[in-house]
PyMOL CGO cylinders between C-alpha atoms (Angstrom):
from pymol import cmd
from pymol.cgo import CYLINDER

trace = [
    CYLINDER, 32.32, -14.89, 16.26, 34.43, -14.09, 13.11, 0.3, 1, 1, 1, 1, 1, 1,
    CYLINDER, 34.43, -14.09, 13.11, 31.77, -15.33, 10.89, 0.3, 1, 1, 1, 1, 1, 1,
    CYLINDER, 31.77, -15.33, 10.89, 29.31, -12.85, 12.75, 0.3, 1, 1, 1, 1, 1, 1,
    CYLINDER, 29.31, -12.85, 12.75, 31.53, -10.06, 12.25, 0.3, 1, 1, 1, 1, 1, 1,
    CYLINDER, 31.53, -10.06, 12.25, 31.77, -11.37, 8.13, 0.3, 1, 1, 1, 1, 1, 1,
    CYLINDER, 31.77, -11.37, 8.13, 28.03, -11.34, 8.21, 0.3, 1, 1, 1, 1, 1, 1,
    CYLINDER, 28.03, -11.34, 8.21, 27.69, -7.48, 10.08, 0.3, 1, 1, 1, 1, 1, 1,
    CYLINDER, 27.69, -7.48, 10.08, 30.44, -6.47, 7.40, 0.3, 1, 1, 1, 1, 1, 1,
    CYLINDER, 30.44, -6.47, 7.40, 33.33, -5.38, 9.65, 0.3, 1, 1, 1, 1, 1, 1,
    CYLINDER, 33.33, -5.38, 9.65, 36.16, -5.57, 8.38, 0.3, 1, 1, 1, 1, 1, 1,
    CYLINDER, 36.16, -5.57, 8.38, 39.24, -8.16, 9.77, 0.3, 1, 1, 1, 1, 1, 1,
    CYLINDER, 39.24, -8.16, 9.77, 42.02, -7.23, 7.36, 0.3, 1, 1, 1, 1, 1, 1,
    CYLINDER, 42.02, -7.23, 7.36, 43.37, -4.76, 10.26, 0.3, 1, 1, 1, 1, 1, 1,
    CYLINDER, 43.37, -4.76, 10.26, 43.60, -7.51, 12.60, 0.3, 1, 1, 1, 1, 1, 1,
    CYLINDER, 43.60, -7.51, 12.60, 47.41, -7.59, 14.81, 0.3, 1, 1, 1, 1, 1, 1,
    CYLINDER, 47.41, -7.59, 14.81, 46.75, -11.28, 13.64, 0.3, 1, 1, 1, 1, 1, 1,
    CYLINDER, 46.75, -11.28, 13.64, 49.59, -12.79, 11.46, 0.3, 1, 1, 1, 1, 1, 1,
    CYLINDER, 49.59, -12.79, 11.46, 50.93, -16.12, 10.12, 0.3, 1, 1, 1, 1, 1, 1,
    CYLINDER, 50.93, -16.12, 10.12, 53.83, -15.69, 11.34, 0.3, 1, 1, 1, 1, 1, 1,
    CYLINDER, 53.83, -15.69, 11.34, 52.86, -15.56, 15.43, 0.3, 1, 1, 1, 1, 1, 1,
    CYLINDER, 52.86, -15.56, 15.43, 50.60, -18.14, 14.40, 0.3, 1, 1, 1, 1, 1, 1,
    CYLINDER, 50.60, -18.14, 14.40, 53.00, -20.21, 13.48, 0.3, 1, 1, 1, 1, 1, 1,
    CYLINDER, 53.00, -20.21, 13.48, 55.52, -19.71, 16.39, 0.3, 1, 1, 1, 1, 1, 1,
    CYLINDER, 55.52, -19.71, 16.39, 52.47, -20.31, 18.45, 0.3, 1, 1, 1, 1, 1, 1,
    CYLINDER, 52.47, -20.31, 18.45, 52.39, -23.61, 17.47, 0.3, 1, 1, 1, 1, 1, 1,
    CYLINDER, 52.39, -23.61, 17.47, 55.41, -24.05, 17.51, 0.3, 1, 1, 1, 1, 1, 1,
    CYLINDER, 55.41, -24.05, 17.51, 55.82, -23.30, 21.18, 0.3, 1, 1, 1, 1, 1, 1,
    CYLINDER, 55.82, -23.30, 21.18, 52.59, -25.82, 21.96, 0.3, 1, 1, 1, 1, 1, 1,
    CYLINDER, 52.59, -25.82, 21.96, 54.85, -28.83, 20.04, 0.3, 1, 1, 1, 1, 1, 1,
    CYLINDER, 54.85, -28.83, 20.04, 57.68, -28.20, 21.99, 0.3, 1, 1, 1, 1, 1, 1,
    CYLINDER, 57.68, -28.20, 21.99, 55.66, -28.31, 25.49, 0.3, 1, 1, 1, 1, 1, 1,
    CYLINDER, 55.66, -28.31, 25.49, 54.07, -30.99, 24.22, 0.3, 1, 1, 1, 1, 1, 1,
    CYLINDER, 54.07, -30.99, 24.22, 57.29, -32.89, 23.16, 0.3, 1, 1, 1, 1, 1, 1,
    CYLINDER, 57.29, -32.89, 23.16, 58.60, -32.16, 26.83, 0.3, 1, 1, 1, 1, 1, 1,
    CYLINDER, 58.60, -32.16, 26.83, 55.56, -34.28, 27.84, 0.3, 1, 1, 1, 1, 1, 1,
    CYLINDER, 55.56, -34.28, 27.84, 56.16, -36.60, 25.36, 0.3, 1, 1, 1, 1, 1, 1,
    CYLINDER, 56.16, -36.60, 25.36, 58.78, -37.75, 28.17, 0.3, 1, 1, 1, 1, 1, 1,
    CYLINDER, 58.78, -37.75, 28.17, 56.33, -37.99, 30.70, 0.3, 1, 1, 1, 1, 1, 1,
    CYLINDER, 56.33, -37.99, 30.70, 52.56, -39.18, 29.65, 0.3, 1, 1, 1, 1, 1, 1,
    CYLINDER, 52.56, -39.18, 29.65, 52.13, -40.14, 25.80, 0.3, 1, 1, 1, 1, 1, 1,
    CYLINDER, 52.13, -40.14, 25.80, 48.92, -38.80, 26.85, 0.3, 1, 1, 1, 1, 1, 1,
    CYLINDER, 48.92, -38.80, 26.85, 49.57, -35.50, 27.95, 0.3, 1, 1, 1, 1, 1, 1,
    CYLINDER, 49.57, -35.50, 27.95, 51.57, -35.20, 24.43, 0.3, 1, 1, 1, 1, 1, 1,
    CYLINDER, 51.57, -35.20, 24.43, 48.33, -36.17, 22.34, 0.3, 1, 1, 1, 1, 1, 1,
    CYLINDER, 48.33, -36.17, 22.34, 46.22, -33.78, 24.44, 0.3, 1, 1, 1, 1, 1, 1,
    CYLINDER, 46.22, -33.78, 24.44, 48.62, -30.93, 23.87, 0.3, 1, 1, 1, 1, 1, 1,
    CYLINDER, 48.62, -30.93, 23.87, 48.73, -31.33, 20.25, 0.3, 1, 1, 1, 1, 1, 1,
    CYLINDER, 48.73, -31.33, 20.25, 45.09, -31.67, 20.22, 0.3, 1, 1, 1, 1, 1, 1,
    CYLINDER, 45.09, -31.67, 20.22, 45.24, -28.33, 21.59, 0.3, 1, 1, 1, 1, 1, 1,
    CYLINDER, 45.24, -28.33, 21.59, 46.86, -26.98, 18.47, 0.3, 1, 1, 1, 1, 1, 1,
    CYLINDER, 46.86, -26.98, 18.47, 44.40, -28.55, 16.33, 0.3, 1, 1, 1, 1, 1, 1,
    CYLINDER, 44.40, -28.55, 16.33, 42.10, -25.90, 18.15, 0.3, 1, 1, 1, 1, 1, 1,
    CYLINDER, 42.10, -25.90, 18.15, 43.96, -22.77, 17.95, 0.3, 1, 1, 1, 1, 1, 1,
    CYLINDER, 43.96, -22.77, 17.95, 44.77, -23.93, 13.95, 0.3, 1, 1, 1, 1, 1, 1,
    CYLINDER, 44.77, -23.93, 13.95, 41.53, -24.18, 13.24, 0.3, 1, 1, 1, 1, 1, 1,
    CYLINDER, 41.53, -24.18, 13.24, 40.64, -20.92, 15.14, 0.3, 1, 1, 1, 1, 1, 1,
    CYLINDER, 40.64, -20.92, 15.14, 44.12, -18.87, 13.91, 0.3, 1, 1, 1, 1, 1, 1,
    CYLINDER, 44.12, -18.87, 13.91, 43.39, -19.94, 10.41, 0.3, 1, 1, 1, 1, 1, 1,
    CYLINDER, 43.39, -19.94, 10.41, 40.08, -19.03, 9.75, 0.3, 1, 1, 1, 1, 1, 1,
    CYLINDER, 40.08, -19.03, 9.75, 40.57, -15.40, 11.14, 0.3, 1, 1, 1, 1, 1, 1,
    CYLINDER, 40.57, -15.40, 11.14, 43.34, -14.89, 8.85, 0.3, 1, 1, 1, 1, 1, 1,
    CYLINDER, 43.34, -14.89, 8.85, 42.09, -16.32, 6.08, 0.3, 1, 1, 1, 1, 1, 1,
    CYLINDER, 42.09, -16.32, 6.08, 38.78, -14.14, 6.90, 0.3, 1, 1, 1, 1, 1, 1,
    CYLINDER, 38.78, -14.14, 6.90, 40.90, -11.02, 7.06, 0.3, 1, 1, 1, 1, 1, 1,
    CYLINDER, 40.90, -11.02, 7.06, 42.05, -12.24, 3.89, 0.3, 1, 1, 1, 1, 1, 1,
    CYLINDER, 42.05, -12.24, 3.89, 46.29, -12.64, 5.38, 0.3, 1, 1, 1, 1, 1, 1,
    CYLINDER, 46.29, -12.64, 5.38, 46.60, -16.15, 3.57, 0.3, 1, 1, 1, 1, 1, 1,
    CYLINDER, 46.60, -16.15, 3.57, 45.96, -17.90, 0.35, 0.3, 1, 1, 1, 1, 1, 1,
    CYLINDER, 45.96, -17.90, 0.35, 42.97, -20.54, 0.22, 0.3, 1, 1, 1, 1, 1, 1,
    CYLINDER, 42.97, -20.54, 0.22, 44.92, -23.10, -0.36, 0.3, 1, 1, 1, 1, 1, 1,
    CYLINDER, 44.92, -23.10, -0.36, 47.21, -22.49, 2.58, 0.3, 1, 1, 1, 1, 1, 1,
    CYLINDER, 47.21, -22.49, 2.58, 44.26, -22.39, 4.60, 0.3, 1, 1, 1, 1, 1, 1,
    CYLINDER, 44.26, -22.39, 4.60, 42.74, -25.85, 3.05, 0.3, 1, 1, 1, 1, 1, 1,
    CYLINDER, 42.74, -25.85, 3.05, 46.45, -27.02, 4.50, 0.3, 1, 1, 1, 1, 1, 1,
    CYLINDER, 46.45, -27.02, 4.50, 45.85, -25.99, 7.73, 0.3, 1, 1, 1, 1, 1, 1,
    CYLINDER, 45.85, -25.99, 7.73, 42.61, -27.39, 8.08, 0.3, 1, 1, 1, 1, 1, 1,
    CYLINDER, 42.61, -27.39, 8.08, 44.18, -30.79, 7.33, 0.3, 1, 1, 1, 1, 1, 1,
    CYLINDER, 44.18, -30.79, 7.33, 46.64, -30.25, 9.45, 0.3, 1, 1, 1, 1, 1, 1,
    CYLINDER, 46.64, -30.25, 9.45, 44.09, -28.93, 12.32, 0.3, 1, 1, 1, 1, 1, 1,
    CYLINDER, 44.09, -28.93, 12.32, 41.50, -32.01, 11.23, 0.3, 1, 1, 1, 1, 1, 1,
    CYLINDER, 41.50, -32.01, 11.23, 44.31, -34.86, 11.89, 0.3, 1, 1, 1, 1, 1, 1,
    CYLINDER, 44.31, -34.86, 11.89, 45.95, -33.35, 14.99, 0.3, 1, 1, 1, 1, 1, 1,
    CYLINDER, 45.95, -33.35, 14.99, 42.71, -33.78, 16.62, 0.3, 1, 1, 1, 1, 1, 1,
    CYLINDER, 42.71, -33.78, 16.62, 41.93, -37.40, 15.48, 0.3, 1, 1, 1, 1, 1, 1,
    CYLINDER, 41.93, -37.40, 15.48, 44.07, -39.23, 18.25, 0.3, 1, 1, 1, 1, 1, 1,
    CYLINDER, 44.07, -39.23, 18.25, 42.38, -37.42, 21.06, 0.3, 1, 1, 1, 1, 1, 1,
    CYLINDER, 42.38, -37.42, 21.06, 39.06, -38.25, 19.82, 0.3, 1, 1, 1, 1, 1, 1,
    CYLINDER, 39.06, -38.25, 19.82, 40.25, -41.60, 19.42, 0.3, 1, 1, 1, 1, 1, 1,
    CYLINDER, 40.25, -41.60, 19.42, 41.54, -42.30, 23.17, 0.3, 1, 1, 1, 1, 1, 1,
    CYLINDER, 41.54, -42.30, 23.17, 38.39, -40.47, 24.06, 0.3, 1, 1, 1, 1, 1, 1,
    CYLINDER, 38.39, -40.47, 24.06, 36.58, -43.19, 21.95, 0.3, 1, 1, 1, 1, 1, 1,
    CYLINDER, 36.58, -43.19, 21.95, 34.47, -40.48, 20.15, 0.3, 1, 1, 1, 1, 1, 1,
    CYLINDER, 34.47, -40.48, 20.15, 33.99, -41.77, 17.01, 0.3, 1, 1, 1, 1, 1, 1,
    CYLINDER, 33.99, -41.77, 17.01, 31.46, -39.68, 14.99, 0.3, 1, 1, 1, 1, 1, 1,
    CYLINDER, 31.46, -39.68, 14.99, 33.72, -36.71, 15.89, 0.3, 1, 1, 1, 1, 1, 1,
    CYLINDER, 33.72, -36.71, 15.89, 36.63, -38.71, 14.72, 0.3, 1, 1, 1, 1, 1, 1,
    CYLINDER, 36.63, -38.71, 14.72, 34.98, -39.42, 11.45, 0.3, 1, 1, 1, 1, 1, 1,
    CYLINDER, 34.98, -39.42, 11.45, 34.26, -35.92, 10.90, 0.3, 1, 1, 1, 1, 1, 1,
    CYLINDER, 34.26, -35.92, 10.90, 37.53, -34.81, 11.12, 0.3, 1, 1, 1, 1, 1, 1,
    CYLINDER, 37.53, -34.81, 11.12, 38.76, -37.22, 8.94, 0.3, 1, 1, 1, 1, 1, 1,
    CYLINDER, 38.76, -37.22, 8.94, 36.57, -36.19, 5.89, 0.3, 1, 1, 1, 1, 1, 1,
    CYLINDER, 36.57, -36.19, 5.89, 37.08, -32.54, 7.26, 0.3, 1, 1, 1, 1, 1, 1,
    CYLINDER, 37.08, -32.54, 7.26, 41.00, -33.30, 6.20, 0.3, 1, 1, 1, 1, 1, 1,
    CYLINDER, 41.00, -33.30, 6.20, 39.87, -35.74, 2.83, 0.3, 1, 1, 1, 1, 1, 1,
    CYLINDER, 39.87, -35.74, 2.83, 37.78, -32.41, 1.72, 0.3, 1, 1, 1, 1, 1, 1,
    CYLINDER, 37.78, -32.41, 1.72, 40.27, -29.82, 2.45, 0.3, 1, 1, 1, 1, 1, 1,
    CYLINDER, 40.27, -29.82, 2.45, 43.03, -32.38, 0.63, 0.3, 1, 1, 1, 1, 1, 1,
    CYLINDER, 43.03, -32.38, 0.63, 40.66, -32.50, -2.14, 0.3, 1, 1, 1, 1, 1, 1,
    CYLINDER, 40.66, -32.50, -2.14, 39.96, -28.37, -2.20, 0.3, 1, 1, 1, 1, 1, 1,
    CYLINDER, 39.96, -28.37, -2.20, 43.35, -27.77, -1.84, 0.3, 1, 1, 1, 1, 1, 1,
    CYLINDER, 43.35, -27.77, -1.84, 44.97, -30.22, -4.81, 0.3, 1, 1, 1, 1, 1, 1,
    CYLINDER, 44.97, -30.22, -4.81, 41.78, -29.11, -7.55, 0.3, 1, 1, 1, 1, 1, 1,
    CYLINDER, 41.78, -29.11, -7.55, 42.53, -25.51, -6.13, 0.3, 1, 1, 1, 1, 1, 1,
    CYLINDER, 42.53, -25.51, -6.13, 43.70, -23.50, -9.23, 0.3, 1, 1, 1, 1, 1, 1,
    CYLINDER, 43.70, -23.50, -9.23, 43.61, -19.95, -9.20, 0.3, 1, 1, 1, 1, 1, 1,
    CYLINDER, 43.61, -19.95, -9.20, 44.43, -17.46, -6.08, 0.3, 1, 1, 1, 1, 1, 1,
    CYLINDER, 44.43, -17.46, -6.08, 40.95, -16.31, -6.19, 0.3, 1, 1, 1, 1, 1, 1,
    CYLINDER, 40.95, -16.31, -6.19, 39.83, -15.61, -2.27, 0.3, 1, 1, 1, 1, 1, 1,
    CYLINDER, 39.83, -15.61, -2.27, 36.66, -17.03, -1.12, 0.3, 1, 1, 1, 1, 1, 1,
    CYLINDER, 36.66, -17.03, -1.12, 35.44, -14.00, 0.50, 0.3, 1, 1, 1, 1, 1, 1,
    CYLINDER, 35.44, -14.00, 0.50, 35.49, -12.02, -2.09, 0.3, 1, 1, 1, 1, 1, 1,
]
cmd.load_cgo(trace, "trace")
């Protein structure tokens, strides 16, 4: 969806959307699941794998309404990338698992050569 709206050209930098409720966002998710840490290791990994999603999602829309630096959001990919990989490893789903992890080796890779503050949209 925020890819369509890049490609109709409507604008996202007025979006409520910000880093910061992103973050605390999160931040909320890791303490419910830490609090289910104490009851089902797997209930913890499923809740984090949650956070992978609304990373991923969070990110790009910010990054889109240009609210973060490209190499913050090459961060949060990796972050979004490995918080998913024990899910899809319980769940035994291997190719997915594999993508993820060269989702995170490219976004490592982006983010270390990454140079100038240059935004991709642009």
């Amino acid at each position: 969806m925020i890819s369509l709206l890049l490609l109709l050209k409507i604008p996202l930098k007025n979006t409520p959307l910000t880093f910061r409720m992103m973050a605390i966002t999160v931040g909320f998710i890791w303490g419910a699941a830490l609090l289910g840490l104490f009851s089902e290791f797997e209930l913890f990994i499923r809740i984090v794998g949650w956070t992978s999603a609304l990373v991923f999602g969070a990110a790009y829309l910010l990054f889109c309404a240009q609210k973060m630096s490209q190499k913050t959001y090459l961060y949060l990919n990796v972050y979004a990338a490995l918080a998913l990989t024990p899910q899809l490893w319980i769940d035994k789903n291997y190719p997915v698992l594999t993508l993820e992890v060269i989702w995170a080796l490219i976004s490592i890779h982006g983010a270390l050569r990454q140079r100038d503050n240059t935004h991709l949209i642009d």
